[in-house]
C-alpha positions as CSV (number, residue, x, y, z in Angstrom):
1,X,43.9,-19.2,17.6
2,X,41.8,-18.7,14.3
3,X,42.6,-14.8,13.3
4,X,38.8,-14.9,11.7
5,X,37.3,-16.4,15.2
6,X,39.7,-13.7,17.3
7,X,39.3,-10.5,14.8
8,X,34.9,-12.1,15.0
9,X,34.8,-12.5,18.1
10,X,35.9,-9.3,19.5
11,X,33.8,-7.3,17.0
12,X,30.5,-9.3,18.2
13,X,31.7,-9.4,22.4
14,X,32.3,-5.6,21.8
15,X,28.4,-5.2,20.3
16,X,27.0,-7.7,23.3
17,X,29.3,-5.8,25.7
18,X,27.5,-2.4,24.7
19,X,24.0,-4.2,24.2
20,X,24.6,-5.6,27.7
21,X,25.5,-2.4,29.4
22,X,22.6,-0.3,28.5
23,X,19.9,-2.4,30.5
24,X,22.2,-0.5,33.6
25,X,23.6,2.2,32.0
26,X,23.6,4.8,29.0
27,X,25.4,8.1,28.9
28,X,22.2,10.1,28.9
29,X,18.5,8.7,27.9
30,X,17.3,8.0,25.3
31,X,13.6,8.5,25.5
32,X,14.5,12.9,26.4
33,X,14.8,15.1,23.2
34,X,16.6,18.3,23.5
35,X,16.5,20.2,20.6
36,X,19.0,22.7,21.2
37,X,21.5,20.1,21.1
38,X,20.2,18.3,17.8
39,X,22.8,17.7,15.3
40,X,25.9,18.0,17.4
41,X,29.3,16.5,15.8
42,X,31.0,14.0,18.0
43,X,33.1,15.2,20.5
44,X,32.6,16.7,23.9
45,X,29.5,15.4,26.2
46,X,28.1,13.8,23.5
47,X,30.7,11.5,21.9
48,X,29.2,10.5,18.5
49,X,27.3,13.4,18.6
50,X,23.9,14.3,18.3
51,X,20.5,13.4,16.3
52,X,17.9,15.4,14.9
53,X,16.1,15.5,18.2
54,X,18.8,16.0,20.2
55,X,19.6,12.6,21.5
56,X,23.0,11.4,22.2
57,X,23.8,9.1,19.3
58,X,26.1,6.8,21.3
59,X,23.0,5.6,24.0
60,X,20.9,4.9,21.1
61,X,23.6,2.7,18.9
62,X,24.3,0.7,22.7
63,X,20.2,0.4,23.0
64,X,19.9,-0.5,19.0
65,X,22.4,-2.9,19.9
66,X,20.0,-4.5,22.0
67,X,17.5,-4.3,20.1
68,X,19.1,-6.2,17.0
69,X,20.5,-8.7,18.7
70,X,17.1,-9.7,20.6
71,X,15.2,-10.0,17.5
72,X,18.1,-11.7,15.6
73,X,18.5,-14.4,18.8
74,X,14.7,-14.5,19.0
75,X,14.3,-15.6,15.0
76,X,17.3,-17.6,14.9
77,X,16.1,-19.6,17.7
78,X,12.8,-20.0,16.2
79,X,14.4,-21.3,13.3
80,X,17.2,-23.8,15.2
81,X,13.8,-24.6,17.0
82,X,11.4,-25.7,15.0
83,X,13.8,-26.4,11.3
84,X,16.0,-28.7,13.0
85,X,13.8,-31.0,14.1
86,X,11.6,-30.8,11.2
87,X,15.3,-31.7,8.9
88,X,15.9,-34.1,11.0
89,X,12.4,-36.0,10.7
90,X,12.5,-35.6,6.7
91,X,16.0,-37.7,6.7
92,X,14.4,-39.9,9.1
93,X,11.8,-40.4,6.9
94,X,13.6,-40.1,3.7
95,X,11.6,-40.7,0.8
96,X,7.8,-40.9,1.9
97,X,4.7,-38.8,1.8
98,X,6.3,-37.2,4.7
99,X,9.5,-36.2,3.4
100,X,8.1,-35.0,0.8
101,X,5.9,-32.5,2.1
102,X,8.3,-31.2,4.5
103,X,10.7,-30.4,1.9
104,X,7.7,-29.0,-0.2
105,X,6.5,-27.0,2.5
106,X,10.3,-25.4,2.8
107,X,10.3,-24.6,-1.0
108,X,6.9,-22.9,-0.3
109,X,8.4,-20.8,2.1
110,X,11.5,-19.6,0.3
111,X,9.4,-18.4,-2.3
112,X,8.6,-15.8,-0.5
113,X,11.4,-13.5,0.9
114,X,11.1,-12.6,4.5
115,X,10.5,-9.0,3.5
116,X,7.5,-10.4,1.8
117,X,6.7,-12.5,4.9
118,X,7.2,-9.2,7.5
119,X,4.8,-7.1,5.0
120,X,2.1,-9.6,4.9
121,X,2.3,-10.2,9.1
122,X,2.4,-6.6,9.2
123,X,-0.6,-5.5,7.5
124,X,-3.0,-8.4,9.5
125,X,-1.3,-7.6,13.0
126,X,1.1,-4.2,12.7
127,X,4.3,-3.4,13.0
128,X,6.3,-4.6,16.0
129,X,9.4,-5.8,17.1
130,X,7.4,-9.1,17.8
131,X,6.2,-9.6,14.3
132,X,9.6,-8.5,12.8
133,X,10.8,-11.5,14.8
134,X,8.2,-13.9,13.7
135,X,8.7,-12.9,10.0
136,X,12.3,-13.6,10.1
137,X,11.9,-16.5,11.9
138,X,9.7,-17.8,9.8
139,X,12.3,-17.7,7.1
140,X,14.8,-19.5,8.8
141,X,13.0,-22.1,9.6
142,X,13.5,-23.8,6.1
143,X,17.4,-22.9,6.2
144,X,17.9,-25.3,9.4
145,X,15.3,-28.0,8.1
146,X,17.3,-28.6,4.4
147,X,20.8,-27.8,6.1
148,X,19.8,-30.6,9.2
149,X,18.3,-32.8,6.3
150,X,21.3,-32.4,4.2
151,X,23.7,-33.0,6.9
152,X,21.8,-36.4,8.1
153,X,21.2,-38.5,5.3
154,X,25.0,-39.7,4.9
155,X,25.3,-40.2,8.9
156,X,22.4,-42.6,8.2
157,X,24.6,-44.6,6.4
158,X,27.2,-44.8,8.6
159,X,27.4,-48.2,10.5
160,X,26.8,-47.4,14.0
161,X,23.6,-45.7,12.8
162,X,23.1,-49.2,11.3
163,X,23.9,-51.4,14.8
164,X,21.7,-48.9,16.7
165,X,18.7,-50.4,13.9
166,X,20.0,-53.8,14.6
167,X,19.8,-52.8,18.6
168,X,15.9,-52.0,18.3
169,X,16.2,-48.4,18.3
170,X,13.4,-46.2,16.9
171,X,13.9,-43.7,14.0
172,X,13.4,-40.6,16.3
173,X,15.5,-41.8,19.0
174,X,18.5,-42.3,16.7
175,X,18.0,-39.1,15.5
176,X,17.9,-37.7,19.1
177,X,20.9,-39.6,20.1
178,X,23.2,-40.3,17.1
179,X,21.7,-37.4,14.4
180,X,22.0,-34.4,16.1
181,X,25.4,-34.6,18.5
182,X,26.9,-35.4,14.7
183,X,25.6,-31.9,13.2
184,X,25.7,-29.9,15.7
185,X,28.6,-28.1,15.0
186,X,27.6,-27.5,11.4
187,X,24.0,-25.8,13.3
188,X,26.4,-24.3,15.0
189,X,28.3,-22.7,12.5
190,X,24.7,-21.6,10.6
191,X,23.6,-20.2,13.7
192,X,26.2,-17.1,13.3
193,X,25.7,-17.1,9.7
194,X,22.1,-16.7,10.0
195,X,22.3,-14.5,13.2
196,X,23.9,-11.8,10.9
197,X,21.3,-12.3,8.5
198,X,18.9,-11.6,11.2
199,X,20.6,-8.4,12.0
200,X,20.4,-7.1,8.5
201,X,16.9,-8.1,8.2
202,X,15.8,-6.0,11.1
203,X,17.6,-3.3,10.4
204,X,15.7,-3.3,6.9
205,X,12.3,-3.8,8.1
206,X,12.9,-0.9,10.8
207,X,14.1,1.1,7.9
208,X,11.3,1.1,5.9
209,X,8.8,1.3,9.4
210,X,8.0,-2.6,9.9
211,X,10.2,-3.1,12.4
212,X,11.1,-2.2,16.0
213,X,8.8,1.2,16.7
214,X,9.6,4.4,18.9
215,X,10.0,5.4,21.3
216,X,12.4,2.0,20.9
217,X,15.9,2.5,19.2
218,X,16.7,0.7,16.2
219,X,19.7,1.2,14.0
220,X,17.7,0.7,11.1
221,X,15.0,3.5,12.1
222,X,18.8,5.4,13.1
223,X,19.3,5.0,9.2
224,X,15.7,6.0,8.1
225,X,15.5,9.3,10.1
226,X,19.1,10.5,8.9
227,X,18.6,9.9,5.2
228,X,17.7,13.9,4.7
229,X,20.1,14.8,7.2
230,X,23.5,13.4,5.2
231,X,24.9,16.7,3.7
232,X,24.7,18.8,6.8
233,X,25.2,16.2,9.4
234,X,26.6,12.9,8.1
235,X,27.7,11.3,11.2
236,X,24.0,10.5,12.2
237,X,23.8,8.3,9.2
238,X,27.6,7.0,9.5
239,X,27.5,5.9,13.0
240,X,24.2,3.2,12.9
241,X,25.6,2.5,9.6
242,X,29.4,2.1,10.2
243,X,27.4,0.0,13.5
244,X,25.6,-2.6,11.5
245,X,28.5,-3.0,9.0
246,X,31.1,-4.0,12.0
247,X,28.2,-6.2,13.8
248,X,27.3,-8.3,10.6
249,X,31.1,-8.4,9.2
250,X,32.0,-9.5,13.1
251,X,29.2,-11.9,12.8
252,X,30.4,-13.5,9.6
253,X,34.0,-13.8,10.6
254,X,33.3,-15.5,13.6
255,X,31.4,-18.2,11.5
256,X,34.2,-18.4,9.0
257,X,36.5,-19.0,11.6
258,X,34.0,-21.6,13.8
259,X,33.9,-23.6,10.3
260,X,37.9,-23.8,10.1
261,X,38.0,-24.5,13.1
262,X,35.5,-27.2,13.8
263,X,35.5,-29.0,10.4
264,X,37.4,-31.9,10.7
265,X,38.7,-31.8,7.4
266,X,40.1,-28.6,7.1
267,X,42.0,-29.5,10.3
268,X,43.4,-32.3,8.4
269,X,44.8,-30.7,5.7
270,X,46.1,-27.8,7.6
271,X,48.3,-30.3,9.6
């Protein structure tokens, strides 16, 4: 097997393990402070240690876990959702009025980074979880729509995409039934790549407050609350940290290796 899809895999599974397991179990909860115990190195009961309010640092990385990975599913599906099919009706309709203000609507929407986007939500509706995931959803959606685009316009040239014309097909239904089973794979791939992105992305918008609110863990809000804490207790700031560094670089690996490994041509030359 792949090393990158094995060594990926098992960094990600490990992270939806952990994510999984707190909506049953944590070692102690979350949502109790005991300030006696703040700032406890790891070891003993507590076995990352302890935060400034004397929560056990290991419940809240497995419910930050959750956390991430919900608003990274959430925005990535928003953008497989609603970009896909929008790339796919721009190559479908590939050189009109109507390609051209899809594609121009996209480049309207990258010009403004999803930071941007989660600041300017924010100060109409608040910070939330919810609007995190809408303002990074927002920016994928123009990722899938010129990557589905891109990846359709030479399968419309193939000839079976020309005999299913010739049958009477319509325009959508080719790109229903021949279009997307052909870039799936390639979605596919994106999907992960994007998924990390998503993880990052919340992680910064909790950081800075515009994210996921207490009394709701969030690695990123981990990372905000231990910033003055480094020099007398660093693991607070290593652990979320050292977290969202092995969750995005599993994340990445795995699409590296889900690329080898289902790009036809790369297999080719391999053998």
């Amino acid at each position: 097997m792949n090393r990158n899809i094995l060594l990926g895999g098992t960094l990600s599974l490990l992270f939806l393990g952990l994510a999984a397991l707190s909506f049953f179990w944590t070692p102690f909860d979350v949502t109790r402070l005991d300030i006696p115990d703040k700032l406890q190195p790891p070891g003993g009961d507590h076995l990352l240690g302890t935060d400034h309010f004397g929560r056990d640092i290991l419940s809240m990385i497995m419910m930050g876990a959750r956390t991430s990975i919900a608003v990274a599913v959430l925005a990535v599906g928003i953008g497989i959702a609603v970009g896909v099919p929008l790339g796919l009706l721009a190559a479908a309709r590939r050189g009109t009025l109507l390609d051209e203000v899809i594609m121009r609507g996209n480049d309207l929407v990258f010009a403004f980074p999803s930071l941007v986007i989660a600041i300017l939500i924010t100060a109409v509706f608040g910070a939330s979880a919810v609007n995190a995931i809408i303002a990074i959803g927002i920016f994928n959606i123009p990722v899938f729509a010129r990557l589905a685009r891109g990846a359709a316009l030479p399968i419309w040239e193939r000839d079976f995409i020309l005999a299913a014309r010739v049958f009477g097909k319509s325009r959508l239904r080719i790109s229903y039934e021949h279009i997307l089973p052909n870039i799936t794979n390639l979605m596919i791939v994106q999907g992960t790549i994007q998924f990390s992105l998503g993880i990052l992305a919340e992680a910064a918008l909790s950081y800075i407050g515009l994210g996921a609110q207490p009394p709701t863990a969030s690695w990123g809000r981990m990372l905000a609350d231990a910033q003055t804490l480094t020099a007398i207790a660093p693991h607070v700031a290593l652990v979320p940290g050292l977290a969202i560094v092995l969750m995005v670089l599993g994340l990445n690996l795995l699409g590296d290796g889900l690329r080898d490994w289902l790009d036809p041509r790369i297999r080719v030359q391999r053998v």
